[in-house]
Backbone as numpy.savetxt, mean C-alpha at the origin, in Angstrom:
# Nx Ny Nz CAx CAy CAz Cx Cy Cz
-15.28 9.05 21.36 -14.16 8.54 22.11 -13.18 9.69 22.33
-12.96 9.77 23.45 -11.84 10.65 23.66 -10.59 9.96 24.14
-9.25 10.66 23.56 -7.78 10.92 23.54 -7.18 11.22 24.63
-6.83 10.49 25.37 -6.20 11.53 26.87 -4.53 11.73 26.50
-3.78 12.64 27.08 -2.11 12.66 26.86 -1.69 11.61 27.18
-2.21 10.63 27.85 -1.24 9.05 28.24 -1.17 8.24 27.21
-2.42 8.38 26.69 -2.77 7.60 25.16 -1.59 8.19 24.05
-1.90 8.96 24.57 -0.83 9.84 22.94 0.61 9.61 23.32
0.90 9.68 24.52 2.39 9.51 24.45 2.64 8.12 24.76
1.26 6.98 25.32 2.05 5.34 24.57 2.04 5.25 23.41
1.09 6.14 22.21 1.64 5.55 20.91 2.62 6.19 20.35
2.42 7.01 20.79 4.27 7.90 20.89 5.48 7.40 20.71
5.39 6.66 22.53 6.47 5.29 22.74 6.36 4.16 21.85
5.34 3.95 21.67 5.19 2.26 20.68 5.42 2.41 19.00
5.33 3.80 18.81 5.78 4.21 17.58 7.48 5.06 17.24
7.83 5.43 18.52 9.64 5.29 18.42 9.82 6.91 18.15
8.22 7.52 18.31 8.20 8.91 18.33 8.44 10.07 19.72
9.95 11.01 19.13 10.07 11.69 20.30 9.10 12.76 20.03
8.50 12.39 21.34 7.04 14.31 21.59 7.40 14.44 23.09
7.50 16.12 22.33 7.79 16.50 24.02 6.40 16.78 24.84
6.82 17.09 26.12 5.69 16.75 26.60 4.22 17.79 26.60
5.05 18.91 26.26 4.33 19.93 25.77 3.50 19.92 25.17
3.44 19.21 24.00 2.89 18.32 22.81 1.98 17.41 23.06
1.65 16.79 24.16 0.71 15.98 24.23 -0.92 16.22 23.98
-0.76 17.37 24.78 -2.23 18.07 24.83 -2.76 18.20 23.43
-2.20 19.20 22.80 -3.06 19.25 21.64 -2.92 18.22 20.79
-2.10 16.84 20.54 -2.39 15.86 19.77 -3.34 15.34 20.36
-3.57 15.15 21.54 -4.57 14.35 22.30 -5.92 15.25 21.79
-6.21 16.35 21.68 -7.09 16.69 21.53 -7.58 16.75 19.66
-6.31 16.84 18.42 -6.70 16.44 17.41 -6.79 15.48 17.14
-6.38 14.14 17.47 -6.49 12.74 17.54 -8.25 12.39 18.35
-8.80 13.12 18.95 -9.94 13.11 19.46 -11.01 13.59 18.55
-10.23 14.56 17.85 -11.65 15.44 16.87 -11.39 14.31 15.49
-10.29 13.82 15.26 -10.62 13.34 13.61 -11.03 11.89 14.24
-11.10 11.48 15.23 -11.95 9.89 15.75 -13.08 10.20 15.37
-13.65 11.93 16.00 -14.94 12.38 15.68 -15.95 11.98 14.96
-14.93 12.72 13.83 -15.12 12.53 12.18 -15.25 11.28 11.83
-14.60 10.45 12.13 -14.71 9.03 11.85 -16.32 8.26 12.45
-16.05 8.54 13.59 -17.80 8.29 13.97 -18.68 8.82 13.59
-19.13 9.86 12.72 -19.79 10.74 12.17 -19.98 9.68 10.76
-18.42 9.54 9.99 -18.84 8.77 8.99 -19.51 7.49 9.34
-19.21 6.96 10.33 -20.09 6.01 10.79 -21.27 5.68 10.51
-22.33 7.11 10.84 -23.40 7.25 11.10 -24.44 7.09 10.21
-23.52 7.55 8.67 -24.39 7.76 7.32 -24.58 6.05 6.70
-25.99 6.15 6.27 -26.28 5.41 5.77 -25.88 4.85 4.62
-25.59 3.90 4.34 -24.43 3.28 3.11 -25.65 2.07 2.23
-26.68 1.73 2.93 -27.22 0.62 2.46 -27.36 0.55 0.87
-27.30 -0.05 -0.04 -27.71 0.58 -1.39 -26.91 1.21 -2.15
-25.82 1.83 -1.31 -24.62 2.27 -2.28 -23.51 1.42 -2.79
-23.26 1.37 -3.94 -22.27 0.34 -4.59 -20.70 0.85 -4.17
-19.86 0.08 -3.76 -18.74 0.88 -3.38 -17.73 1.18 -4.75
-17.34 2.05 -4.74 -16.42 2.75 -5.85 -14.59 3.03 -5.57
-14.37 3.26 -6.45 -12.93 3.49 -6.78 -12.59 4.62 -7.07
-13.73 5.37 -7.75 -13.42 6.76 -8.40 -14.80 7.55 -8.30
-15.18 8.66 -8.52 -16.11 9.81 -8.22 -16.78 9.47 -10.05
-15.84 9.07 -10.71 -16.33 9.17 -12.64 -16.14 7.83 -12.77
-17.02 7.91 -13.66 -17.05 6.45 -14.27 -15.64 5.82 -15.27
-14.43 5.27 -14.81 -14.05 4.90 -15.68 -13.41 3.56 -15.73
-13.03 2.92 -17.27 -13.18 2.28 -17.57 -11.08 1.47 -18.01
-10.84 0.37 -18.00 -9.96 0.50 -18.14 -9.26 -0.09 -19.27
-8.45 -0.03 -20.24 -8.54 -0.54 -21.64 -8.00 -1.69 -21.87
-8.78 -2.67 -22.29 -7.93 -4.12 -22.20 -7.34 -4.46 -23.40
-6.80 -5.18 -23.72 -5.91 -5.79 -24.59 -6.31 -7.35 -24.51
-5.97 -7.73 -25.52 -6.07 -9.74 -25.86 -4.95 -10.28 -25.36
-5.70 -11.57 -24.15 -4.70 -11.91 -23.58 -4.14 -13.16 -24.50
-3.23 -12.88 -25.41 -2.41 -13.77 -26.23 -1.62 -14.76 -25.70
-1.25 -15.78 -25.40 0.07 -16.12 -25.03 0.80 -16.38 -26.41
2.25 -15.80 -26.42 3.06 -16.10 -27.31 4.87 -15.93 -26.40
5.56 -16.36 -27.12 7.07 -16.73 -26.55 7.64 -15.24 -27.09
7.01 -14.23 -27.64 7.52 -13.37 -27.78 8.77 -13.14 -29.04
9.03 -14.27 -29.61 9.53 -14.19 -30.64 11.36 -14.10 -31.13
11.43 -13.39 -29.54 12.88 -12.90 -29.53 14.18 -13.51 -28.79
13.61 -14.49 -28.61 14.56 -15.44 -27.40 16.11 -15.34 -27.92
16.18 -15.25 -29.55 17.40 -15.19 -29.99 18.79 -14.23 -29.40
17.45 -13.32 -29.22 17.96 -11.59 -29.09 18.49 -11.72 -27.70
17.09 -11.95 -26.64 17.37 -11.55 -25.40 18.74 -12.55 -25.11
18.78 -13.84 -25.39 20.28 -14.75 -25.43 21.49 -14.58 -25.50
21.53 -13.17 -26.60 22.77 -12.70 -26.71 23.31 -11.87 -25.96
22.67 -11.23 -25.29 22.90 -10.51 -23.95 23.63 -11.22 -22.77
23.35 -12.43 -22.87 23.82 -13.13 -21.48 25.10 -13.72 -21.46
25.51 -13.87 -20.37 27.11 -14.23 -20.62 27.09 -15.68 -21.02
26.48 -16.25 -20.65 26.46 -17.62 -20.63 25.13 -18.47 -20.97
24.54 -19.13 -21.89 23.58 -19.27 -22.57 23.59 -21.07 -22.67
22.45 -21.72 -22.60 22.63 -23.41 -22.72 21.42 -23.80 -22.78
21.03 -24.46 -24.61 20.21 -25.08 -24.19 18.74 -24.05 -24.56
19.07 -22.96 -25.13 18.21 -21.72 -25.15 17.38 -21.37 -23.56
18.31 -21.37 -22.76 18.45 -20.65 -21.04 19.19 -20.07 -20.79
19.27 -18.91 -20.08 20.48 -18.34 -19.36 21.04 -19.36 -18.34
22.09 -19.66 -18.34 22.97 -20.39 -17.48 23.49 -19.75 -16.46
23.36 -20.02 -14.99 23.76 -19.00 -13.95 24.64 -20.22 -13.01
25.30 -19.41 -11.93 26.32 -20.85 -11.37 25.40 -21.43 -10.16
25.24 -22.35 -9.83 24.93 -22.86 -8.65 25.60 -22.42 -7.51
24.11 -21.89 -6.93 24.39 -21.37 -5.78 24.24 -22.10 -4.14
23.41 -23.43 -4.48 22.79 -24.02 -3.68 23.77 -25.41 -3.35
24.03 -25.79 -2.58 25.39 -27.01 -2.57 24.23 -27.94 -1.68
């Protein structure tokens, strides 16, 4: 697929980008070569390959999903200006 300068300077316009006009040409023409590239990756055969995240194998370290209240409600309570009920109390905002 090729890039012409009209192309490049509507996404230019539709992207709020000033290019002068000077400028068109050769974006039009690197915007043409990395489409290239893109069709090229196209081309390679993928069947059979598992898709990945990383080049190495790794792994990520889990932890036990516990539920607990954390123990400290006392603590974090005292922090707040206003407390009810073991909740932070906030004013109504909604009428």
């Amino acid at each position: 697929m090729s890039v012409t300068p009209e192309t490049v300077r509507r996404i230019a316009r539709l992207a709020r980008i000033d290019t002068p006009e000077a400028a068109l040409a050769p974006l039009a023409a690197e915007l043409s070569a990395i489409i290239g590239w893109i069709e090229q990756l196209g081309e390679v055969d993928t069947d059979g390959v598992a898709p990945m995240t990383a080049v190495i194998p790794t792994h990520l370290a889990w932890r036990a999903d516990v539920v607990s209240d954390g123990g400290i409600a006392d603590a974090v309570l005292a922090n707040a200006p206003d407390a009810t009920s073991g909740f932070f109390a906030v004013p109504k905002v909604i009428e």
